[in-house]
C-alpha positions in Angstrom: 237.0 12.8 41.9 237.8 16.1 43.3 239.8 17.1 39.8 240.0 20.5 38.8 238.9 20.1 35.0 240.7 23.2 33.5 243.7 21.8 34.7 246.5 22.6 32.2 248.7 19.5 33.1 246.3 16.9 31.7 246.3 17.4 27.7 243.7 14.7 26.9 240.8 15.8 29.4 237.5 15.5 27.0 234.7 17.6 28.4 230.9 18.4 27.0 229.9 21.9 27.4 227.0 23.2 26.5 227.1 25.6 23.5 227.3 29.4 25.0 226.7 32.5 23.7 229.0 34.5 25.7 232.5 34.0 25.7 232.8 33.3 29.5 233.8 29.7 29.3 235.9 30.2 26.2 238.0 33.0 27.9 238.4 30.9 31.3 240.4 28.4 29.1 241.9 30.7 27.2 243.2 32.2 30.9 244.0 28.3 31.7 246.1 28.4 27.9 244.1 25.4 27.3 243.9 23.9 24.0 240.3 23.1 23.1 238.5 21.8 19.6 234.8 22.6 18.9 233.0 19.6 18.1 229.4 20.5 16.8 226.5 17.9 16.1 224.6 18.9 13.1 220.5 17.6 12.9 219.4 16.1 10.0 217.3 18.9 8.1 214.2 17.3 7.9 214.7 16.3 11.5 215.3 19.5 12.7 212.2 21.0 10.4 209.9 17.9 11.3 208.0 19.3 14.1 207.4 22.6 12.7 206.1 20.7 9.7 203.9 18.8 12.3 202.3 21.6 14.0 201.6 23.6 10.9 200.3 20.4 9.3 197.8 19.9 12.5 196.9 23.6 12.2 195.9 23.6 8.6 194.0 20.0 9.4 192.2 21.4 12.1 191.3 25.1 10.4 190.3 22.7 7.0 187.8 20.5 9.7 186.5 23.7 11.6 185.4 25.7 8.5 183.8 22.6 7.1 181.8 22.1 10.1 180.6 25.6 9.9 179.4 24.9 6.1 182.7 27.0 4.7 183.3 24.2 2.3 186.0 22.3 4.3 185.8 18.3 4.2 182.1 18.0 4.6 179.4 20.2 5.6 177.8 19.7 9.3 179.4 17.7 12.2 181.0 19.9 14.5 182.7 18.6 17.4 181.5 15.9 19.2 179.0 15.1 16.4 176.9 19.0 17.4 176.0 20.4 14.4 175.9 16.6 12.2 172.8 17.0 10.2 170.2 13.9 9.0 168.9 16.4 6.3 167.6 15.0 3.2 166.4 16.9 0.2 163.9 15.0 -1.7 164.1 15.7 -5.4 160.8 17.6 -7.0 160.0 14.3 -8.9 160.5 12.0 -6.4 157.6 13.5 -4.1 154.3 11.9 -5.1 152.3 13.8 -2.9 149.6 16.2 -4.1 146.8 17.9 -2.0 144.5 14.7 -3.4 146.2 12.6 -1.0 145.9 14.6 2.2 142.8 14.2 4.1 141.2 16.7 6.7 143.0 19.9 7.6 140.4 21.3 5.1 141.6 24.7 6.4 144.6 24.3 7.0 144.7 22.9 3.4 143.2 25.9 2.0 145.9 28.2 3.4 148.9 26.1 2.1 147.1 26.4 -1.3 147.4 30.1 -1.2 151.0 29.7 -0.2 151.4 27.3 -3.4 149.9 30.1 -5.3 152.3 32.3 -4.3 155.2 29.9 -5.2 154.0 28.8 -8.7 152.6 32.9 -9.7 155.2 35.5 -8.2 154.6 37.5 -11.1 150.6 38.0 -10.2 151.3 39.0 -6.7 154.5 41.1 -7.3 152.8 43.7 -9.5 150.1 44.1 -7.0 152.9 44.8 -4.3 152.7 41.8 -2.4 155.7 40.1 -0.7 156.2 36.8 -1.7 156.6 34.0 1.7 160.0 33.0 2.3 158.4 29.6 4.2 155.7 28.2 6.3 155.8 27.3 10.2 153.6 24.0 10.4 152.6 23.3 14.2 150.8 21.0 16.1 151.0 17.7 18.2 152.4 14.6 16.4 150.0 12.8 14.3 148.4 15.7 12.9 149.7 15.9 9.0 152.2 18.4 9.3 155.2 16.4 7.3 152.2 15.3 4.9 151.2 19.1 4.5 154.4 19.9 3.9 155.4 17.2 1.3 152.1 17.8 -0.7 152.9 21.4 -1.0 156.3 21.1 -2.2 154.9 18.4 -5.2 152.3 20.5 -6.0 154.5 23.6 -6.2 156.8 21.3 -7.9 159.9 22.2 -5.4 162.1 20.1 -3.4 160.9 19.2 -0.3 164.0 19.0 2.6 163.4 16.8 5.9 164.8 17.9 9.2 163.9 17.3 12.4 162.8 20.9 14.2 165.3 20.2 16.7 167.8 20.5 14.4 167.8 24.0 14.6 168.5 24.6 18.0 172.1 23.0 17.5 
């Protein structure tokens, strides 16, 4: 149109200007003796707070998710992302066993060290006062087949403990 906008003859001239901070445009049409009206648009307050309320809502989501997957407590325990870390645990209550060194055949020797272990588990007191450490656990190896989750279940119902299932490679995760 080739206009000059801060033209002083034309009195109805509506223009948009982006809000500035320095007085630069303001004192060009004050120089121009220009008459101008500030016309400001207000946001709704829970527009204008909505995606602050977003982010901090994502945050605490993904803070809640993160310390549950690290067993802090959050939603549920185990998962991590992309399913690393999910667990197929199961912790068989002391009653619920039915397994007792009866029903485990073979492994004779292997049978007589687990029944020390037991030993251990059902008379701390006996091998405290001599000075001897109590086992925290057992390591059961050997190629599939052998009786190892048998081993393990029979010991827990005859040291009337739970007994917890997990897969050994489990741990690696």
């Amino acid at each position: 149109s080739g206009r000059n906008p801060f033209n002083p003859d034309d009195q109805n001239r509506m223009m948009t200007v982006a809000l500035v901070t320095t007085l630069g445009i303001l004192g060009l049409l004050a120089f121009n003796e220009m008459r101008y009206k500030e016309i400001t648009w207000k946001e709704s307050s829970v527009i204008g707070v909505l995606p602050t309320l977003l982010l901090f809502g994502f945050l605490f989501w993904t803070m809640r998710r993160s310390a549950g997957f690290m067993g802090g407590g959050g939603a549920r325990r185990g998962g991590g992302i992309f399913g690393m870390g999910e667990t197929t645990a199961k912790l068989i209550n002391p009653n619920d066993i039915g397994v007792k060194f009866k029903d485990v055949a073979g492994c004779e020797e292997a049978k007589v060290e687990i029944m020390e272990f037991v030993n251990f588990l059902k008379n701390p007191q006996q091998y405290t006062e001599l000075g001897a450490k109590i086992p925290k656990g057992a390591i059961l190896t050997g190629p599939p087949g052998t009786g190892k989750t048998l081993l393990a279940k029979a010991t827990a119902g005859e040291a009337n403990v739970p007994f917890i299932t997990v897969s050994g490679s489990e741990f690696l995760e």
